[in-house]
Steps between C-alpha positions, in 0.01 A plus 500: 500500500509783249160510388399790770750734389531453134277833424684678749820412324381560150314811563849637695726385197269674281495798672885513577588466145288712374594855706858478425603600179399776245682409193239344232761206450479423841104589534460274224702231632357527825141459346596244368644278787170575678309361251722174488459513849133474501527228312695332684738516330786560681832405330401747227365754768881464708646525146366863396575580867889410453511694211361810683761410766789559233407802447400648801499317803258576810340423829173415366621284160735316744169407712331418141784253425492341799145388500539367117724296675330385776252416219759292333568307816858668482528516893877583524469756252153657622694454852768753367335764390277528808771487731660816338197690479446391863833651585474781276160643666404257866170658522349389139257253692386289167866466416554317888184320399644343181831459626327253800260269239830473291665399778232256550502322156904486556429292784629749768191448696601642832655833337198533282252475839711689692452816237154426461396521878735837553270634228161354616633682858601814377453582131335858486318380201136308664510281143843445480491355884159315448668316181814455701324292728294319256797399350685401831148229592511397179866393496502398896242244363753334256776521721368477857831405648715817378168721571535358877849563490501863401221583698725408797869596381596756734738768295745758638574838332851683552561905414759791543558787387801772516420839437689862527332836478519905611293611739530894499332612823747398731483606873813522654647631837864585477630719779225622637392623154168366289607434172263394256650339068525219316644129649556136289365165660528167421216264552454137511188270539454149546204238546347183465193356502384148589154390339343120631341487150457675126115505598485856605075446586648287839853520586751661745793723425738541730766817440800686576640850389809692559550849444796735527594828396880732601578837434805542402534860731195493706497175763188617649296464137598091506231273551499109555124338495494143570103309456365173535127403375276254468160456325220264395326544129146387519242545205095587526466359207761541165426856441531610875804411746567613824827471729619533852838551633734612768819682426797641764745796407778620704631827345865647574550864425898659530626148567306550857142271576240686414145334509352143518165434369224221441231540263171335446391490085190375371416546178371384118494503134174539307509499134219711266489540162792316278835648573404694826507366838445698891765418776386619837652483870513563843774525715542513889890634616609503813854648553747494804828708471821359568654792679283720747656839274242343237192438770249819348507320146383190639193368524165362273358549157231357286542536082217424216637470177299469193689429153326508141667349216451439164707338185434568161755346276828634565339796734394492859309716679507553881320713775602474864328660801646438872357657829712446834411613845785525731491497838854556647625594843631827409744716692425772721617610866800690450498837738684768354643774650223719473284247682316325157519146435523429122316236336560346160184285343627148292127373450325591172236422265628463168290446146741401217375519063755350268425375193798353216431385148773261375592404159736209378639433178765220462718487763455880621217619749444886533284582828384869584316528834370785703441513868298745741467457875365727781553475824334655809690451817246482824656729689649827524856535526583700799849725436742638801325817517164375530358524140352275351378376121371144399709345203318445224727361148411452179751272322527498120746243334512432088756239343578278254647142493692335185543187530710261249468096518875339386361135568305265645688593875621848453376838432628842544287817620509895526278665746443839492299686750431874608328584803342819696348473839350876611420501858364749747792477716778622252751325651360175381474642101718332279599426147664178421643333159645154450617286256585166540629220246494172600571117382270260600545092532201223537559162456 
C-alpha cells in the first residue's frame, strides 16, 4: 500500500533533515542518517536522528523520526510523533497524510479514510490530494466494509467562542447631545454543523450560527444575528467542485428586529498548481425589515466573490476580490419646511481588494491583512435645503490577527484592526479601532 509514496516520503525526510541545523556535528550527523536512509536502512537512519534530537530538537527532525519509524513498522510510536506535529502546525498537509496511512497499518481503518478523503476534498496541495485518494481506493479495496461505512457516517461539528474588545468610535446620544469615545463589548458566537458524509465531492451540510455582541454603555451598538444554511458539495471531477445552498438570517440591532433575509449561493473550488486553489461565488439576497423605521435599507443584492489562495509550507497566501450591487428601497419624501423633500440613497456598488499572508509556527499563527473597498452610491443624496452631492467612500482597513492553539479543542486569539472610510458626504467619514481577544472551543 506504500509503494506509491515511498519516494515522496524519502525525498521529504531527506529534505527536512537536511535544512535544519548548521552545526557540523549535526550536518554531519544528519548526512549521515540520509545516507542510512537510502539504504534502507532505517534503524541506523532513526538512530543518528535521535541523537540530533538530544541536542536540538525540531519540527522537521521530529517529522524525520517519525518516518524511520513508520519504516520500522513502529505504528504507535510513528502515530505519536505525527499527532504532535499535527497539533503543533494543522495545515502541514504531508504530516495529515502520514498521520492517516499510520492510522491505517494500526488498524483504525475508518479514522485513517476519514483523513484521507478530507484531504483528497480539500488539500490545497493537487499531489498531496491526488495521493490522498490513491491511498483511500487502495485501502477501501482491502477493507470494503469500513470504506462503505465512512463514506456514509454522517458527523456533527460543535463551536463557540467568547470574546471582549474596545471599540473606540462610539456614537452616542445622551441628552440631546452627540457624543462620540471609546465603549467595551462582549461577544459570543456559537454553531454547528451537520455533514451526511466525510466525502466532501457529494454530501450535504446542514448549519447553524449564533452571533451576539453588548456594549457595555451604548445599547444601540448591540447586535444579535441568528442563520440557518444548507448546501450540497458536488465535484466536476477531483480537482474541480462546485456547491449550492440556501441560507436565512434574521438580524437584531439595539435589542429591536431589524432585517430578515434569504440568500441564494452557488459556488466552487478549483485547484491549480500544488498548494493554490480558486474559490468563487454568487450570491442572490433578498431582505425584508422587521420594523417599517428600517423599510429604505431593505431590499435586493447580488455579490461575486473570487478568493485566491496558496500554501507554501508554513505560509499562505491569499487574494480576495468581491463586487456587490445593491438595490435597496431607499428613503426619500420628507417635505421640509422650506418645501424640499430630502432623499437619502442605501443602494451602492461596491468593489472590495484584500489580500492576508499568514504564517504558523507551532502552536502560534500571525495573520496581517489589508482591505480596500469603494463604494459609489446610485443616487444623490438630496439635503433640507435642496443641495445635493452623491456619496462616494473609499474604505481602507489594515490588521493583524495572532492566534495561539492550547489543544486539540481550544485556542485563544487577538484581533487587531484599524479602519478609515473617507466619504464625500463628511458626515459619513470615520475612523474606527478595535481590538478584540477571544477564546475559542470546537469539539
Amino acid at each position: 500500500m506504500m509503494k506509491i509514496i515511498k519516494q515522496s516520503i524519502l525525498a521529504i525526510a531527506v529534505c527536512c533533515a537536511a535544512n535544519s541545523y548548521g552545526a557540523d556535528t549535526n550536518q554531519q550527523l544528519t548526512l549521515s542518517a540520509q545516507a542510512a536512509f537510502a539504504k534502507q536502512n532505517y534503524a541506523k537512519a532513526l538512530e543518528h536522528y535521535q541523537t540530533i534530537h538530544k541536542q536540538v530538537a525540531s519540527y522537521e527532525n521530529s517529522y524525520a523520526m517519525a518516518v524511520c519509524y513508520f519504516k520500522l513498522k513502529q505504528w504507535t510510536k510513528a502515530h505519536a510523533i505525527f499527532t504532535s506535529l499535527a497539533a503543533t502546525n494543522p495545515e502541514d498537509e504531508w504530516v495529515e497524510i502520514n498521520l492517516a496511512l499510520t492510522l491505517a497499518k494500526m488498524g483504525r481503518i475508518e479514522e485513517s479514510l476519514q483523513r484521507l478523503l478530507a484531504l483528497a476534498s480539500l488539500a490545497d496541495s493537487e499531489y498531496v490530494a491526488t495521493l490522498a485518494y490513491s491511498n483511500y481506493k487502495k485501502i477501501s479495496a482491502q477493507y470494503p466494509e469500513d470504506s462503505s461505512q465512512q463514506a456514509s457516517q454522517a458527523s456533527t461539528i460543535l463551536s463557540a467562542s467568547l470574546g471582549v474588545g474596545i471599540d473606540s468610535n462610539v456614537v452616542s446620544f445622551v441628552d440631546e447631545v452627540t457624543r462620540y469615545g471609546n465603549d467595551t463589548f462582549i461577544e459570543l458566537s456559537a454553531s454547528t454543523a451537520w455533514y451526511s458524509s466525510a466525502d466532501f465531492t457529494n454530501n450535504f451540510v446542514l448549519d447553524a450560527n449564533f452571533y451576539s455582541s453588548k456594549y457595555t454603555s451604548t445599547a444601540d451598538y448591540n447586535v444579535d444575528v441568528l442563520s440557518l444554511g444548507g448546501r450540497k458539495n458536488f465535484a466536476i471531477n477531483e480537482m474541480n467542485m462546485l456547491n449550492a445552498g440556501l441560507r436565512l438570517d434574521q438580524v437584531a440591532i439595539g435589542g429591536e428586529a431589524y432585517m430578515r433575509s434569504a440568500n441564494l449561493e452557488l459556488g466552487g473550488k478549483w485547484k491549480l498548481q500544488p498548494g493554490a486553489a480558486l474559490r468563487y461565488g454568487l450570491r442572490y439576497q433578498t431582505a425584508s425589515e422587521l420594523d417599517e423605521i428600517y423599510q429604505p435599507y431593505a431590499g435586493n443584492s447580488l455579490r461575486l466573490k473570487l478568493d485566491w489562495a496558496k500554501r507554501d509550507g508554513p505560509h499562505r497566501w491569499q487574494m480576495k476580490y468581491q463586487w456587490d450591487n445593491e438595490n435597496k428601497n431607499d428613503g426619500g419624501g420628507a417635505e421640509t419646511d422650506a418645501g424640499f423633500t430630502t432623499f437619502s440613497s442605501y443602494s451602492a456598488t461596491r468593489h472590495l481588494w484584500a489580500a492576508s499572508w499568514d504564517y504558523t509556527h507551532k502552536q502560534w499563527n500571525i495573520k496581517p491583512f489589508i482591505e480596500l473597498r469603494k463604494s459609489q452610491y446610485k443616487d444623490p443624496h438630496i439635503f433640507s435645503d435642496d443641495t445635493q452631492t452623491l456619496r462616494i467612500d473609499d474604505k481602507k482597513v489594515v490588521g493583524l490577527e495572532l492566534n495561539r492553539t492550547l489543544s486539540e479543542h481550544w485556542d485563544i486569539n487577538v484581533d487587531l484592526r484599524s479602519s478609515n472610510n473617507n466619504s464625500a458626504i463628511e458626515s459619513y467619514s470615520y475612523n474606527q479601532n478595535i481590538i478584540t481577544f477571544t477564546l475559542g472551543w470546537q469539539n
